[in-house]
TIBA-566711 format. One record per residue (C-alpha): x, y, z negated. Coordinates in steps of 0.05 Angstrom, whole numbers, padded with zeros to 5 digits. Each point is the difference from the previous one (the first is absolute). Layout:
TIBA-566711
@u = X; v = Y; w = Z;
...
end
This chain:
TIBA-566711
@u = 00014; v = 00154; w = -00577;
@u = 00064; v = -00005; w = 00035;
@u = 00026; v = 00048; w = 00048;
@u = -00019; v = -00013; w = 00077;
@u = 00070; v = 00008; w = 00020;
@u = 00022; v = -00051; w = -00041;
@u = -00005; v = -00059; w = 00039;
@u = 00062; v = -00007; w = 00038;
@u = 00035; v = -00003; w = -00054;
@u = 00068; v = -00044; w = -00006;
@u = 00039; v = -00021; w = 00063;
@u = 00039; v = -00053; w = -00035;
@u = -00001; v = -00043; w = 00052;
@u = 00051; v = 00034; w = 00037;
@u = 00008; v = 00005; w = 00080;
@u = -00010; v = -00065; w = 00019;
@u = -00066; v = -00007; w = -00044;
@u = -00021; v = 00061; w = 00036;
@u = 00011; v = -00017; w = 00066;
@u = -00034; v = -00070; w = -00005;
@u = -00065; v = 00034; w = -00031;
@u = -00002; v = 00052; w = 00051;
@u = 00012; v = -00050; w = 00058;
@u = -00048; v = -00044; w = -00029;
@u = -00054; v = 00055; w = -00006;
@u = 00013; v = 00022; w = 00083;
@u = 00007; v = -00069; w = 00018;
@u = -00062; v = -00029; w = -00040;
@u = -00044; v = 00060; w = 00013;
@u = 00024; v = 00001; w = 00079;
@u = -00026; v = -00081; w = 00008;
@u = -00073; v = 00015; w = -00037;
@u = -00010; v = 00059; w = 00048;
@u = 00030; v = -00048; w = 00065;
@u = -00064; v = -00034; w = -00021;
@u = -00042; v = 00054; w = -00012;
@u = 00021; v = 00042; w = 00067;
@u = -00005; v = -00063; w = 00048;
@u = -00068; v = -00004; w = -00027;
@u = -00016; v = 00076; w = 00010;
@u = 00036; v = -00008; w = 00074;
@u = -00046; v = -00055; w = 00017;
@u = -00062; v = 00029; w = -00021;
@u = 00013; v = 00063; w = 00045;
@u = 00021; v = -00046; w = 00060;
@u = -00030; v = -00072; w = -00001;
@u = -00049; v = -00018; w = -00068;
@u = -00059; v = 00048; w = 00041;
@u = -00012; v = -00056; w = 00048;
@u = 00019; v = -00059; w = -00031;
@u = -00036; v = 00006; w = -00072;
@u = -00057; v = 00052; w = 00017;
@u = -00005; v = -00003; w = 00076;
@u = -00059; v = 00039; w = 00024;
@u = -00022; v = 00032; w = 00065;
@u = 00027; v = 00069; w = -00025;
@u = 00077; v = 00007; w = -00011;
@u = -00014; v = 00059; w = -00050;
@u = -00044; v = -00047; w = -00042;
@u = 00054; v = -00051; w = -00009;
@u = 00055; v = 00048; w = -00012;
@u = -00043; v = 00023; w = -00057;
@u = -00013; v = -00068; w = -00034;
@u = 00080; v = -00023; w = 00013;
@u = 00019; v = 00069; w = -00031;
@u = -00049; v = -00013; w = -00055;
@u = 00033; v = -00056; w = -00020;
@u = 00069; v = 00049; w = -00005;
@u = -00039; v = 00036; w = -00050;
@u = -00025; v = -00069; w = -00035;
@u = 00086; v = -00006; w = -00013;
@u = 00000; v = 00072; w = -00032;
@u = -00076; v = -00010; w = -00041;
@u = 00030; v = -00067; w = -00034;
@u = 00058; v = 00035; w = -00021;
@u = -00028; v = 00028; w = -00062;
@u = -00014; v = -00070; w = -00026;
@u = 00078; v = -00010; w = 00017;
@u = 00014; v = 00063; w = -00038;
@u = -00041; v = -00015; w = -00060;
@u = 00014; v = -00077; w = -00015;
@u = 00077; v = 00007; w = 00019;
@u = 00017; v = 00078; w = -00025;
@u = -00026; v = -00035; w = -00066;
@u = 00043; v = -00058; w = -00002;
@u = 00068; v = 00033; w = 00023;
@u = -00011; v = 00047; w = -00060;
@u = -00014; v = -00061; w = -00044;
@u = 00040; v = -00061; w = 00030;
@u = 00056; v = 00036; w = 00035;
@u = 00017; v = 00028; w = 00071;
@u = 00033; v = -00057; w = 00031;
@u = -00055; v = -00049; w = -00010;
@u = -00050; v = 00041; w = 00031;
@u = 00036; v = 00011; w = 00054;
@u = 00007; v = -00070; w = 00024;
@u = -00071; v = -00016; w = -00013;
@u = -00019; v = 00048; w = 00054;
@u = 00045; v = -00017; w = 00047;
@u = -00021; v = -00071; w = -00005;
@u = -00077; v = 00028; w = 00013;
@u = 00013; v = 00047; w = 00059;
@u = 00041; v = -00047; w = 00034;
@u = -00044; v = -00066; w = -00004;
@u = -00061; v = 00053; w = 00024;
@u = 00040; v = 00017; w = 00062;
@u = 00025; v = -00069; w = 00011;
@u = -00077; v = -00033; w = -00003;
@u = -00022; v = 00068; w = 00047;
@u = 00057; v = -00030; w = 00052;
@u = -00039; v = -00066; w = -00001;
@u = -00074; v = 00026; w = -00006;
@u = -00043; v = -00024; w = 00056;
@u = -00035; v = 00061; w = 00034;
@u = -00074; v = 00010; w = 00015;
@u = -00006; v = -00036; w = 00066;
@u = 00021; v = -00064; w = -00033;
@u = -00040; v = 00006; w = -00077;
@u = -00043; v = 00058; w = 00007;
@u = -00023; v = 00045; w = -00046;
@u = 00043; v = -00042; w = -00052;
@u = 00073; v = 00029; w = 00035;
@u = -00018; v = 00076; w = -00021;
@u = -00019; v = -00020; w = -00069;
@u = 00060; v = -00044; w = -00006;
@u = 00037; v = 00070; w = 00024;
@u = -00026; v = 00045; w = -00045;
@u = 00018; v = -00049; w = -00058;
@u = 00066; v = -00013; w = 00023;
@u = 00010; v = 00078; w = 00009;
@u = -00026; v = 00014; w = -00072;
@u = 00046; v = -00053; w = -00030;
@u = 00054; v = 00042; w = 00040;
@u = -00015; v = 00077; w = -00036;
@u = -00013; v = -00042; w = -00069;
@u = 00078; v = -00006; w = 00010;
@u = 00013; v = 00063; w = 00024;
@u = -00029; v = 00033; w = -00049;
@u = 00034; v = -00032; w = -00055;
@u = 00076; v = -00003; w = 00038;
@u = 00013; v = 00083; w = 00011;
@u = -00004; v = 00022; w = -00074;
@u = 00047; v = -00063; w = -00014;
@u = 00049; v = 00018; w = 00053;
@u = 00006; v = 00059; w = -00017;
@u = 00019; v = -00007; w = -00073;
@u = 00047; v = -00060; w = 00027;
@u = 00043; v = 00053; w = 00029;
@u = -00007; v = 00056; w = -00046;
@u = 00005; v = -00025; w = -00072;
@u = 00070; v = -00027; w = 00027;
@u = 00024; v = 00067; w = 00022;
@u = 00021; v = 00061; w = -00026;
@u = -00058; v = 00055; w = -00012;
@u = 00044; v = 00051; w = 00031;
@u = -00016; v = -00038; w = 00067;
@u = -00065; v = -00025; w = -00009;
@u = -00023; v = 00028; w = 00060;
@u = 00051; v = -00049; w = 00047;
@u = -00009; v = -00059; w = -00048;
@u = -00073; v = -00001; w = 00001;
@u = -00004; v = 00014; w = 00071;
@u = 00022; v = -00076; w = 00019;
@u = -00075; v = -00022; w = -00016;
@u = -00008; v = 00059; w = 00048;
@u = 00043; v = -00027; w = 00064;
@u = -00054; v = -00065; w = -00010;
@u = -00046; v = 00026; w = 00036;
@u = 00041; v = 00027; w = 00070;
@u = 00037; v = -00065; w = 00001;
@u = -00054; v = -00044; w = -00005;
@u = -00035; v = 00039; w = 00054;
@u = 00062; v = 00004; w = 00042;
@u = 00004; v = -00079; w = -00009;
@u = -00070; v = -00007; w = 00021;
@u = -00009; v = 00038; w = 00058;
@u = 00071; v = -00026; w = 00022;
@u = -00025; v = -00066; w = 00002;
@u = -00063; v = 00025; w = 00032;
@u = 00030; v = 00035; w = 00046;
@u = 00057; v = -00054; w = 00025;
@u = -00061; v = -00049; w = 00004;
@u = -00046; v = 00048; w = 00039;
@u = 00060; v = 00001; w = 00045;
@u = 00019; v = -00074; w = 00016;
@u = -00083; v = -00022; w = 00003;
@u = -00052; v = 00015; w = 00039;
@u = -00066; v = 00037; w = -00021;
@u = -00030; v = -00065; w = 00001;
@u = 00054; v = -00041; w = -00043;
@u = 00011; v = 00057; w = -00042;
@u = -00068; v = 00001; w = -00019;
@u = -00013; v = -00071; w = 00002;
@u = 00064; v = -00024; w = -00053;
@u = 00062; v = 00052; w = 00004;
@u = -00036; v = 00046; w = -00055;
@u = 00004; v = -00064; w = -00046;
@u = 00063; v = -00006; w = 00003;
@u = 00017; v = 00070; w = -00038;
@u = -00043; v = -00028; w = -00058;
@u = 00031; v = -00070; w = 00004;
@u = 00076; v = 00037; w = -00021;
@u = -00027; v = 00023; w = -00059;
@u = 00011; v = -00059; w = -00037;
@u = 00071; v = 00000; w = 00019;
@u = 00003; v = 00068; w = -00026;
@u = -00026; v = -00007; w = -00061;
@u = 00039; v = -00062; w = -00018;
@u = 00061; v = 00047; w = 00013;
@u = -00033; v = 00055; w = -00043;
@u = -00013; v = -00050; w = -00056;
@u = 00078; v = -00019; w = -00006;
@u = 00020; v = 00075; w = -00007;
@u = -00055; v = 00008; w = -00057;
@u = 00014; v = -00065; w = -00035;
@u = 00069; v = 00016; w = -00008;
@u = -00013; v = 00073; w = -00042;
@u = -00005; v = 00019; w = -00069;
@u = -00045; v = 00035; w = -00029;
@u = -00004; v = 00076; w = -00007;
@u = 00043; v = 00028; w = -00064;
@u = -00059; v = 00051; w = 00002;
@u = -00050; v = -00060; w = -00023;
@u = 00046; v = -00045; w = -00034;
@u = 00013; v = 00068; w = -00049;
@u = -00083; v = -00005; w = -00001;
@u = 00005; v = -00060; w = -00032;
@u = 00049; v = 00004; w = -00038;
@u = -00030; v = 00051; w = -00036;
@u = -00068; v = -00029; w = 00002;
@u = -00029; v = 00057; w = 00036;
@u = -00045; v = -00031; w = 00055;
@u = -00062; v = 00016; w = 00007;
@u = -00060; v = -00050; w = -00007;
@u = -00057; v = 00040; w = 00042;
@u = 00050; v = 00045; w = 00049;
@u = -00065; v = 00010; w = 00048;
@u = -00042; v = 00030; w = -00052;
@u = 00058; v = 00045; w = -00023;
@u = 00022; v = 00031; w = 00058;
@u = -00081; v = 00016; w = 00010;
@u = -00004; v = 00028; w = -00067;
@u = 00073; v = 00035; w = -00011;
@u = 00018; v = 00025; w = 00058;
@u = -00040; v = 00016; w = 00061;
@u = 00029; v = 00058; w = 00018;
@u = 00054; v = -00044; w = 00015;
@u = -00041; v = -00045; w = 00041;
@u = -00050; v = 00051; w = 00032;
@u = 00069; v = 00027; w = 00028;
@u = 00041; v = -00062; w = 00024;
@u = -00073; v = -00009; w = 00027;
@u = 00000; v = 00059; w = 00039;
@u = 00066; v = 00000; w = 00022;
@u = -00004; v = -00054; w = 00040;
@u = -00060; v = 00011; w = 00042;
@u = 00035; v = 00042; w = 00054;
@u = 00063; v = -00052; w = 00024;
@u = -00047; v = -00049; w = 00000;
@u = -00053; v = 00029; w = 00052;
@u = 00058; v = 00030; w = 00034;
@u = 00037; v = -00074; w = 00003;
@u = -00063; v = -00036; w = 00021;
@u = 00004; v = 00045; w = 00059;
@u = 00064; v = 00004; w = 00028;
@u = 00005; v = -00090; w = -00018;
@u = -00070; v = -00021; w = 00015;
@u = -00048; v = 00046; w = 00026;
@u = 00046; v = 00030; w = 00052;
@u = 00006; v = -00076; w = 00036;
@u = -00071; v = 00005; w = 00015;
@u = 00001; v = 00073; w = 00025;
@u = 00060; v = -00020; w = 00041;
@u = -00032; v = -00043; w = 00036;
@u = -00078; v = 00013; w = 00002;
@u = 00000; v = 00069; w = 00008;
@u = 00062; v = 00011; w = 00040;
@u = 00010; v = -00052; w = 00036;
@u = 00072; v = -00018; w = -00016;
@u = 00020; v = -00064; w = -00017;
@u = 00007; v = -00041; w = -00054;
@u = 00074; v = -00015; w = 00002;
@u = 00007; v = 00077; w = 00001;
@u = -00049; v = 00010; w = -00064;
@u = 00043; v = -00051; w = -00032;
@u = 00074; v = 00036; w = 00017;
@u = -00019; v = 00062; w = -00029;
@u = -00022; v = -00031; w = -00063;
@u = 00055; v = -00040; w = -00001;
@u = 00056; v = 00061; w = 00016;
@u = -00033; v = 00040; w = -00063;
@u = -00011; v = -00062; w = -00051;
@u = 00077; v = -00014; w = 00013;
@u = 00027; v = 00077; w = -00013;
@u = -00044; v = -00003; w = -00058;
@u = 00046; v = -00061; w = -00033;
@u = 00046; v = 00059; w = -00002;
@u = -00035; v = 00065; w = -00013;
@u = -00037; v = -00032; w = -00061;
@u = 00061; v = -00009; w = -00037;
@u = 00027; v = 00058; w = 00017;
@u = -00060; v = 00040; w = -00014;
@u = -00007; v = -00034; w = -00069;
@u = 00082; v = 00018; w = -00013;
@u = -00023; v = 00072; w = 00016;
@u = -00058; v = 00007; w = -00046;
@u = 00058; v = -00015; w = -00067;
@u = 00038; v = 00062; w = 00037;
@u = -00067; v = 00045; w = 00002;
@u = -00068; v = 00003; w = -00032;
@u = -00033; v = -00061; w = 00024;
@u = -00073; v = 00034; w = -00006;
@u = 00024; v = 00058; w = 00041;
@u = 00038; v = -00043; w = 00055;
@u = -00067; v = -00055; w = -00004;
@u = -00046; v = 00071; w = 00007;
@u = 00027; v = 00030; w = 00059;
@u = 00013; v = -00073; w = 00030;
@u = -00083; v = -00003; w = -00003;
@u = -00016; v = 00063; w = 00026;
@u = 00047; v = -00022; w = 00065;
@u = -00043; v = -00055; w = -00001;
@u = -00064; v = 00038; w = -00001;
@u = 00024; v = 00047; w = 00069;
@u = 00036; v = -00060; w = 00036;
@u = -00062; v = -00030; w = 00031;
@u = -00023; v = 00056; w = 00034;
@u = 00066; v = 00006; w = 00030;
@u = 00007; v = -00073; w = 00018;
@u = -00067; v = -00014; w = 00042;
@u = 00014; v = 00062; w = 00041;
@u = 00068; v = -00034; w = 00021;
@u = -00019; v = -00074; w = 00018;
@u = -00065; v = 00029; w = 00034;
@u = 00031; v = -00013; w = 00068;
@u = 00021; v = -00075; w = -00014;
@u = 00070; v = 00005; w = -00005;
@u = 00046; v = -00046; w = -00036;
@u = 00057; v = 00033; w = -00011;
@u = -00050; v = 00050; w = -00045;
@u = -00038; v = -00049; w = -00031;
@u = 00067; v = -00028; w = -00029;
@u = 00018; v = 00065; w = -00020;
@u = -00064; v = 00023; w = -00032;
@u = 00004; v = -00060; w = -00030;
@u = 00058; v = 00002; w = -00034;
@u = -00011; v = 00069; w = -00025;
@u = -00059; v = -00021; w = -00032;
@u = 00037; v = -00058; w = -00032;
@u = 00051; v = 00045; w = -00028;
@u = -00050; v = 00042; w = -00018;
@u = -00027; v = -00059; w = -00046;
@u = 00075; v = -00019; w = -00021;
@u = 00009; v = 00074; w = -00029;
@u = -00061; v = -00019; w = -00041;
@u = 00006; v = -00072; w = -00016;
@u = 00075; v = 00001; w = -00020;
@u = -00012; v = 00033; w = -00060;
@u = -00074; v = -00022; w = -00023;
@u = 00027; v = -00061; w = -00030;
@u = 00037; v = 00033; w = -00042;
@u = -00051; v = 00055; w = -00017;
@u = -00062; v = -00045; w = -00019;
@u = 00049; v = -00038; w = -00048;
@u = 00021; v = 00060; w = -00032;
@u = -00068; v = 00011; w = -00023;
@u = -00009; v = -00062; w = -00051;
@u = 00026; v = -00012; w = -00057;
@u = 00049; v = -00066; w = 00013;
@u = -00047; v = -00054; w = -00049;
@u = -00051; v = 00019; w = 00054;
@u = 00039; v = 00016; w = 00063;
@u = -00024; v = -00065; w = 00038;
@u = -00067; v = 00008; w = -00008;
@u = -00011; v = 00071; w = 00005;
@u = 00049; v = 00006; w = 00071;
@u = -00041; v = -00065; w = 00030;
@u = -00075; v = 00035; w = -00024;
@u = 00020; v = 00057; w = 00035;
@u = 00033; v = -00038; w = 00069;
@u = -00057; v = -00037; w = -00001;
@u = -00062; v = 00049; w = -00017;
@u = 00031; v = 00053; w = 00042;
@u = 00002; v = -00056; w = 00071;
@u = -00083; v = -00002; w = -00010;
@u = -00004; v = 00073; w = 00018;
@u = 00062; v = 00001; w = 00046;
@u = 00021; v = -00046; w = 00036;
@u = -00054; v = -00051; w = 00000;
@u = -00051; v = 00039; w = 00047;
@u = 00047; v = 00040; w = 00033;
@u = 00002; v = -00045; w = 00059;
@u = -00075; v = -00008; w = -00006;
@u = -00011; v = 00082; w = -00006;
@u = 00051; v = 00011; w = 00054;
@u = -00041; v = -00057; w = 00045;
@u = -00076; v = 00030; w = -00018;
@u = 00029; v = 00082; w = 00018;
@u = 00030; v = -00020; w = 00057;
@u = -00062; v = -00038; w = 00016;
@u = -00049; v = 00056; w = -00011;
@u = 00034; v = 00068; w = 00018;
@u = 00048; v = -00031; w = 00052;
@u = 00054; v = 00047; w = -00010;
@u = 00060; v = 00001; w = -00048;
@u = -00012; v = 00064; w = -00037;
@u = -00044; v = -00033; w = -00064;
@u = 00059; v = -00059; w = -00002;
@u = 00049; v = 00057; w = -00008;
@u = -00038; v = 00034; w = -00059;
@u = -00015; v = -00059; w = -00033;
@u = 00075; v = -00008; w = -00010;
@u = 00003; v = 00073; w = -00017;
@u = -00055; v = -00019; w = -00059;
@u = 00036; v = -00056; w = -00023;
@u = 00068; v = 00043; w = -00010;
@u = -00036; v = 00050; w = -00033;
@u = -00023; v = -00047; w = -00055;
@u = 00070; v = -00022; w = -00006;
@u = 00025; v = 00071; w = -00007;
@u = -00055; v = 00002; w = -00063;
@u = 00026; v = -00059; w = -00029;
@u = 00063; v = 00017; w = 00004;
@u = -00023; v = 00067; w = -00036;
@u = -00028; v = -00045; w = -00055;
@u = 00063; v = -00044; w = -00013;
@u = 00065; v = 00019; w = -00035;
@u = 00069; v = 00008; w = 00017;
@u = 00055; v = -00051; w = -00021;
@u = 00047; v = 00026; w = -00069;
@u = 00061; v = -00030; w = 00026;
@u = 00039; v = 00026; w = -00065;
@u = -00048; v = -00035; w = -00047;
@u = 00006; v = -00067; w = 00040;
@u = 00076; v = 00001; w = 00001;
@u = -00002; v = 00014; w = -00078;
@u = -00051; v = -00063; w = -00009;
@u = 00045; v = -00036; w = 00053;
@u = 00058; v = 00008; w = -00054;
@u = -00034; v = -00017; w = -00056;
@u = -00028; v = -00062; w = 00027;
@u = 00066; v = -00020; w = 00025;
@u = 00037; v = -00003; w = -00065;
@u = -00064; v = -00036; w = -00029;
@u = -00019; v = -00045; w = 00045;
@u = 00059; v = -00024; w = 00046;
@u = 00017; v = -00068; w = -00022;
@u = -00068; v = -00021; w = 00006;
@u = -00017; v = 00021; w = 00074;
@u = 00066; v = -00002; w = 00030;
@u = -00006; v = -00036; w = 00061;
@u = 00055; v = -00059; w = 00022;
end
């Protein structure tokens, strides 16, 4: 078996190959989460009482938010079906595929009659449309990931793979942007009547852009190498299962804690905002928004930092933070101001960044490259069932039964402890053996990948 390290091997491609595949893993990545954060933005402020509307606000909070966790549940499927093909067709076709599929699910959710028009047929239609929508995410971040990395230099694997990374902020910084500057210009009424629509509506314009970027790019030298050599694998699912799950019991792990943490401070906190004190929704929205866009930097830079020290050890004590944060943060905003909410906020974002900077780079370091794809989107994908798909729902039902903050705050203090022992389980990148393979590759396989 080959080492784990070895998959970003050659960087024949030179600069300018780099730079496309690392903007075309941030850019791609950021217009699939647009779509997947206007969804999660709607569900916390509008989907309640248009798709489940009952006498109860609590009960259709629940049933919008359940269809958030639909998004993560679906993302396995995504994870199994495409992890398996980027390993066996190549990175670049996968990719396109699901942006196509995300982005006609948001666009036909933009359009979807609601349940004062069809009935009980708009929530199914919903639910369908949202699982079509985590089928694609779950098979675009192990992609994106390699996009970026298996152009770059192992030595800064931690920046490189950190583009798939900066997705996520963007797309939620371009979501609740739009959100917010439509909240802003409509009334309540109009708002809730047709101006959430149009968020969904841009998506196809987005995509169409995000298409043209991925078109236009090679494949990785990383997989052409793969084939040149005849080395992919025919059943990648079954032999990350059977080879290495240690591996994937610990990219598992690892990511449980940013994403409970992130479904607070991008979701959840909307709806605590502004049900249980009283501030408004334009002010729920700002401090989302001031965090998600600091994050576009602190991800990178984070990620950068993680090549310059021991990425477990920076990812380790990045999760602990995590775990005290909370109890620090509802204290603050108790009293309903705004200029603490944005600030608890956008500690807890950078919190996250700290963390999700270098976890890219981390869960790919623990596959072997022939099965990189599949094993990094099992383990995004696996690991969003018992993070962040019932976070919001857990978050809802505690809040709902104890009325106080205090079980939120440990349940985010749970989840970063199971990152901290999966973190524990994983390995440390052997930057010296990847430079050597990165070498040897070179001189082997340069004429054949080098990008124009």
């Amino acid at each position: 078996m080959q080492h784990p390290q070895q998959a970003a091997a050659p960087v024949p491609a030179g600069r300018s190959g780099i730079r496309r595949a690392f903007i075309a893993s941030l850019t791609g990545t950021a217009l699939e989460w647009y779509d997947f954060a206007v969804y999660s933005a709607a569900a916390a402020l509008v989907f309640g009482d248009l798709f489940f509307p009952s006498k109860n606000p609590l009960t259709g909070t629940l049933l919008a938010f359940s269809t958030y966790a639909v998004g993560y549940v679906s993302r396995p499927l995504g994870g199994f079906v495409f992890g398996r093909l980027g390993d066996v067709i190549g990175r670049k076709k996968v990719l396109i595929a699901t942006l196509v599929l995300i982005g006609a699910a948001t666009f036909l959710i933009g359009v979807l009659p609601t349940y004062g028009t069809v009935g009980i047929a708009a929530p199914i239609a919903l639910v369908v449309l949202r699982f079509a929508q985590g089928v694609g995410v779950g098979g675009e971040w192990g992609g994106a990931v390699l996009l970026s990395s298996e152009f770059g230099d192992p030595r800064r694997r931690g920046f490189y793979a950190s583009a798939a990374q900066v997705g996520p902020p963007a797309g939620n910084l371009l979501a609740n942007g739009v959100l917010a500057v439509l909240g802003a210009t409509l009334s309540e009424g109009q708002f809730e009547s047709w101006g959430w629509r149009v968020a969904f509506l841009l998506s196809g314009v987005l995509v169409g852009f995000g298409l043209w970027i991925r078109a236009k790019l090679e494949e990785t030298p990383v997989f052409k190498a793969l084939e040149a050599e005849h080395s992919r694998p025919q059943t990648p699912v079954r032999e990350v299962f059977t080879t290495q799950p240690r591996a994937l019991c610990a990219a598992i792990l690892c990511r449980v804690g940013p994403d409970v943490l992130y479904a607070m401070f991008t979701v959840f906190v909307l709806t605590y905002a502004t049900d249980e004190l009283g501030m408004s929704r334009g002010s729920a929205l700002t401090a989302v928004l001031v965090g998600s866009s600091l994050q576009i930097f602190l991800i990178p830079l984070a990620g950068a930092l993680s090549d310059r020290v021991n990425r477990r050890l920076l990812y380790g004590c990045s999760a602990l933070a995590a775990g005290v944060w909370p109890f620090v943060f509802f204290v603050l905003i108790d009293g309903g101001n705004r200029v603490l909410l944005v600030l608890g906020v956008v500690v807890g974002l950078a919190i996250h960044s700290l963390m999700y900077g270098p976890q890219a780079a981390f869960i790919a370091e623990q596959f072997s490259p022939r099965l990189r794809y599949t094993g990094s989107s099992l383990a995004y994908t696996l690991a969003g069932l018992i993070g962040g798909a019932i976070a919001p729902l857990l978050f809802t039902a505690l809040l709902s039964s104890y009325d106080s903050w205090v079980p939120l705050a440990l349940y985010i203090a749970v989840a970063s402890a199971v990152t901290v022992i999966g973190l524990s389980l994983g390995r440390d990148s052997a930057q010296a053996v990847d430079e050597d393979v990165r070498l040897a590759d070179a001189q082997e396989t340069e004429p054949a990948v080098r990008v124009p």
